[in-house]
C-alpha positions as CSV (number, residue, x, y, z in Angstrom):
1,X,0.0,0.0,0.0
2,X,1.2,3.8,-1.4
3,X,-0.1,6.2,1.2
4,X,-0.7,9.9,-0.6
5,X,-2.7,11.7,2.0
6,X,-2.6,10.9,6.0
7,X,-4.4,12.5,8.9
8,X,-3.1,11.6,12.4
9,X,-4.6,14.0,14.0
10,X,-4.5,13.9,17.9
11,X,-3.0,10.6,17.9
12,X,-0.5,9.1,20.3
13,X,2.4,8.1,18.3
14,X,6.1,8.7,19.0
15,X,8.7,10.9,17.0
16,X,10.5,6.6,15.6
17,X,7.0,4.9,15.1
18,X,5.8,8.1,13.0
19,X,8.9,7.3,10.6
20,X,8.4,3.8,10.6
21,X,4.9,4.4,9.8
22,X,4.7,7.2,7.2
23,X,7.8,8.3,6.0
24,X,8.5,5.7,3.3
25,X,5.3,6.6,1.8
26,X,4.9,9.7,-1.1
27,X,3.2,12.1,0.6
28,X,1.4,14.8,-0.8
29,X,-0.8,15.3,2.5
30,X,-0.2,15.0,6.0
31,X,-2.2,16.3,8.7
32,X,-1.1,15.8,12.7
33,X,-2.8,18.2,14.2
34,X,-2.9,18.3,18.4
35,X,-0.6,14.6,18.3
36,X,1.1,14.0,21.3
37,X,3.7,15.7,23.3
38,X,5.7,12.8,22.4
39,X,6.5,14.1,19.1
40,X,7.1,17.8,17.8
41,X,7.0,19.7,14.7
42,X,10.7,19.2,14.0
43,X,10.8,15.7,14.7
44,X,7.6,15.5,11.8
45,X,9.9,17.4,9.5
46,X,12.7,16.2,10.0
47,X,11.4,12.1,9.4
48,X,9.7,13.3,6.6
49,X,12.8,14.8,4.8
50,X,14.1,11.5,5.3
51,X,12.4,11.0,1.8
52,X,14.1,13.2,-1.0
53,X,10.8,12.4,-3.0
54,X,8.7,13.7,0.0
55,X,10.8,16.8,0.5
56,X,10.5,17.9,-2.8
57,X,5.9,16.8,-3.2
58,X,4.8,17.3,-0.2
59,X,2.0,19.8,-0.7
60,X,0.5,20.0,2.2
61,X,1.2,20.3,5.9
62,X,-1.0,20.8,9.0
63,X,0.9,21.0,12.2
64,X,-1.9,23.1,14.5
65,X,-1.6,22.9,18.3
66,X,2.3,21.2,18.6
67,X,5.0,22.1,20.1
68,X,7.2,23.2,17.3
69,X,10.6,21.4,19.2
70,X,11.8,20.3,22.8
71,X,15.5,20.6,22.4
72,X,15.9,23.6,20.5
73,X,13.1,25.8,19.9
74,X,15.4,28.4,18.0
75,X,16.0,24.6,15.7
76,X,14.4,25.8,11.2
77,X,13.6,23.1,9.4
78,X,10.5,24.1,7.1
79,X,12.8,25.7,4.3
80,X,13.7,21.6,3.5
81,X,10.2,21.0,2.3
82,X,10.8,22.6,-1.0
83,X,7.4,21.3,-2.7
84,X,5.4,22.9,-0.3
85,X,2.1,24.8,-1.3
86,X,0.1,25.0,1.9
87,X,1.1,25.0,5.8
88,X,-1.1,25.7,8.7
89,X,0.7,26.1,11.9
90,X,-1.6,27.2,14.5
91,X,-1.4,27.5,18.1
92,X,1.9,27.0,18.2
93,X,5.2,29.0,19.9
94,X,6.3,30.0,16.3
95,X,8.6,33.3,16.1
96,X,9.6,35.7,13.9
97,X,12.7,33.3,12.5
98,X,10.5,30.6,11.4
99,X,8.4,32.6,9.6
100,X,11.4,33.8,7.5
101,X,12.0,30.0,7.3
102,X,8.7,29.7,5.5
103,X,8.5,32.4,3.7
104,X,12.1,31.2,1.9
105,X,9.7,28.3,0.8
106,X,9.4,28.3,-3.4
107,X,6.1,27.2,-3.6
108,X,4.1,28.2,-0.8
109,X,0.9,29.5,-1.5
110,X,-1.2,29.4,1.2
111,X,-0.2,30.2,4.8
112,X,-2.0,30.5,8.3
113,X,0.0,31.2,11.3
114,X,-2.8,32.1,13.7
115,X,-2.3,32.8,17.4
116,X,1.5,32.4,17.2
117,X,4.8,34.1,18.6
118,X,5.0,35.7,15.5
119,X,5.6,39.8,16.2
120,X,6.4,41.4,13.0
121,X,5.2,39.4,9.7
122,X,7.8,42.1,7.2
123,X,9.5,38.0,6.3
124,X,6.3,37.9,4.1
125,X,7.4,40.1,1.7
126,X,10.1,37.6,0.7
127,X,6.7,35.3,-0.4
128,X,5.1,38.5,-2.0
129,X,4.9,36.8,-5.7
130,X,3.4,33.2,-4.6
131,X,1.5,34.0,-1.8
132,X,-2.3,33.4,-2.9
133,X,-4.0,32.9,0.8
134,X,-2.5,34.1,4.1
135,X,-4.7,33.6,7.7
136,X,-3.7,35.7,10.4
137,X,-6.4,35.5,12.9
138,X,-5.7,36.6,16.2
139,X,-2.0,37.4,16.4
140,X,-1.8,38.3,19.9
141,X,1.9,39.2,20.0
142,X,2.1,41.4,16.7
143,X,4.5,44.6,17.5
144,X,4.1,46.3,14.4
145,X,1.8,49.3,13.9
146,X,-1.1,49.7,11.7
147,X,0.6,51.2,9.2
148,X,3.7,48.5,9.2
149,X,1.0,45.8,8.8
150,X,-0.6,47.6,6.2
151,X,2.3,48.1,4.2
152,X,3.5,44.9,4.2
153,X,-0.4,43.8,3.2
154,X,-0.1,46.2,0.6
155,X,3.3,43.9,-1.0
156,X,1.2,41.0,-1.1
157,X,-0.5,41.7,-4.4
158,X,-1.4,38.4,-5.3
159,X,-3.4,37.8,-2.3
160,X,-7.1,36.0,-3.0
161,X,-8.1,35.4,0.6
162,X,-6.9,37.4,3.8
163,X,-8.0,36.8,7.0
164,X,-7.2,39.3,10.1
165,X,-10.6,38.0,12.0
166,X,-9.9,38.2,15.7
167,X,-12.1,37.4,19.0
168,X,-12.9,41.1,20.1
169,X,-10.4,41.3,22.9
170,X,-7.9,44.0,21.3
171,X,-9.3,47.3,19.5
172,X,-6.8,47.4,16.5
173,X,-7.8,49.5,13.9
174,X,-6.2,47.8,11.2
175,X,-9.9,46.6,9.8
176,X,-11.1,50.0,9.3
177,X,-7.9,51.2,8.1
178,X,-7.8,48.6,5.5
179,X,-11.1,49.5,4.1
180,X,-10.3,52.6,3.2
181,X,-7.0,51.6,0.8
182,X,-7.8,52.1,-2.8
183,X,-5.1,50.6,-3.8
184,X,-4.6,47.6,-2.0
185,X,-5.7,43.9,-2.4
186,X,-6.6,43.9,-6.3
187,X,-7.4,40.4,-6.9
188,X,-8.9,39.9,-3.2
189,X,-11.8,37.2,-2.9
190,X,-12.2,36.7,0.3
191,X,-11.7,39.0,3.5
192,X,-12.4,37.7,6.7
193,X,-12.5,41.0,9.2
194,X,-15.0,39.2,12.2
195,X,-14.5,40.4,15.8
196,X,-12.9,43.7,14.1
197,X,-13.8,47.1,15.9
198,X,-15.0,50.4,13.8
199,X,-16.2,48.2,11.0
200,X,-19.1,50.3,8.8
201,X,-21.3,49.3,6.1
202,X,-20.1,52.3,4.2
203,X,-16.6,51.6,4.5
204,X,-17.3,47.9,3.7
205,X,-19.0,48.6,0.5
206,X,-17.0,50.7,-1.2
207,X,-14.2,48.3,-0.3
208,X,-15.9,45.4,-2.2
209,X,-17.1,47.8,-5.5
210,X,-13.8,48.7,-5.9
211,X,-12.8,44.7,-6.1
212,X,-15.3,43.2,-8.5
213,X,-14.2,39.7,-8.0
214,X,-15.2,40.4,-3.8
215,X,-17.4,36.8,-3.3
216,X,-17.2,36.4,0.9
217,X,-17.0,39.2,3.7
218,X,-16.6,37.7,7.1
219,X,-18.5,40.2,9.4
220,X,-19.6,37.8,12.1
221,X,-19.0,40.4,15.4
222,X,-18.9,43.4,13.7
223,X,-21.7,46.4,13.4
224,X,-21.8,45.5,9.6
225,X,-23.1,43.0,7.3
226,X,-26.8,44.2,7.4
227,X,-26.8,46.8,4.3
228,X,-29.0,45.4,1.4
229,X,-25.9,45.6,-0.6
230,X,-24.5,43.3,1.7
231,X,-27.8,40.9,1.9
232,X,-28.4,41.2,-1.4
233,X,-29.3,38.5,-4.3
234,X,-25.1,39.6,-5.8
235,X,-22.3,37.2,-5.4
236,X,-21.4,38.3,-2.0
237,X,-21.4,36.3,0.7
């Protein structure tokens, strides 16, 4: 048996029996999110680049809820996954050096680094010209201002989903200050700005005319979302 995809998620399996069990296998897929403490996100990488074939086709990594290593948390090891399209890598004690670790990725596409270490996401310019999805909900530790966030948002060009949705317990502006850029975003989908303070109706609106290929809003927790041009029979959702 040829495994492509595995999920192994919140399984109890240790960092030799994962090898054993997976790593001779091509791999396209592999999902562990919340395993065991027994095994960490750079003993998963590191068995998987066991496989030169996996290393370079592995498309897709979910490593939410781990701990990224025990022996050395300062240890990279994503930049060896060199066929890598999507990584989500949430809840996890991931800092500003592993992000520049991904972001050195070739291929990455889609990213979602939610409720990390991370401070200051400037390493994501480095992706600006592949980057197609980025998720940062709720990045408690972020340093940078506004403006600094916005002006690294503003590289990322390519972006056709962004998601800056957080849970209401910090009064950023950056969701109301994004709105109003005219010139940011052109091939934005989807925006996800729930749990966002000082969102309008207005400001959403003319945010989504001036992107005609606009198809979701994520409002839940705001004060918009109730506009008939937001209701509406359109292709917004």
């Amino acid at each position: 048996m040829r495994l492509k995809r595995a999920c192994i998620q919140k399984a109890k399996i240790s960092a030799i029996a994962f090898q054993k069990a997976f790593c001779h296998h091509k791999l396209v897929e592999l999902d562990a999110t919340g395993v065991n403490d027994d095994i960490t996100i750079t003993d998963i990488i590191s068995g998987l680049c066991r496989s030169k074939w996996i290393q370079q086709n592995l498309q897709c990594l979910v490593l939410n809820s781990l701990t990224l290593s025990l022996e050395d948390p300062y240890e990279r090891c994503f930049s060896h996954l060199t066929g890598l399209r999507f990584l989500s890598i949430t809840n996890v004690l991931f800092y500003n050096e592993d992000l520049a670790d991904v972001a050195s990725l070739p291929k990455l596409e889609s990213l979602d680094i939610s409720n990390t270490s991370v401070t200051d996401i400037t390493a994501l310019v480095a992706c600006k010209d592949r980057l197609r999805s980025l998720t940062i909900h709720h990045l408690k530790c972020l340093k940078m201002t506004t403006t600094q966030i916005l002006d690294v948002i503003r590289e990322l060009k390519h972006l056709n989903h962004l998601d800056i949705s957080d849970d209401k317990q910090f009064t950023s502006d950056i969701a109301c200050r994004l709105l109003e850029e005219k010139d940011i975003l052109p091939n934005l989908m989807s925006l996800d700005i729930s749990g966002r303070k000082h969102v309008t109706e207005k400001a959403v609106e003319a945010f989504v005319r001036q992107r005609p290929r606009m198809r979701f809003v994520g409002l839940l927790a705001t004060e918009a979302g109730y506009s008939e041009f937001l209701c509406g029979e359109g292709s917004l959702k």
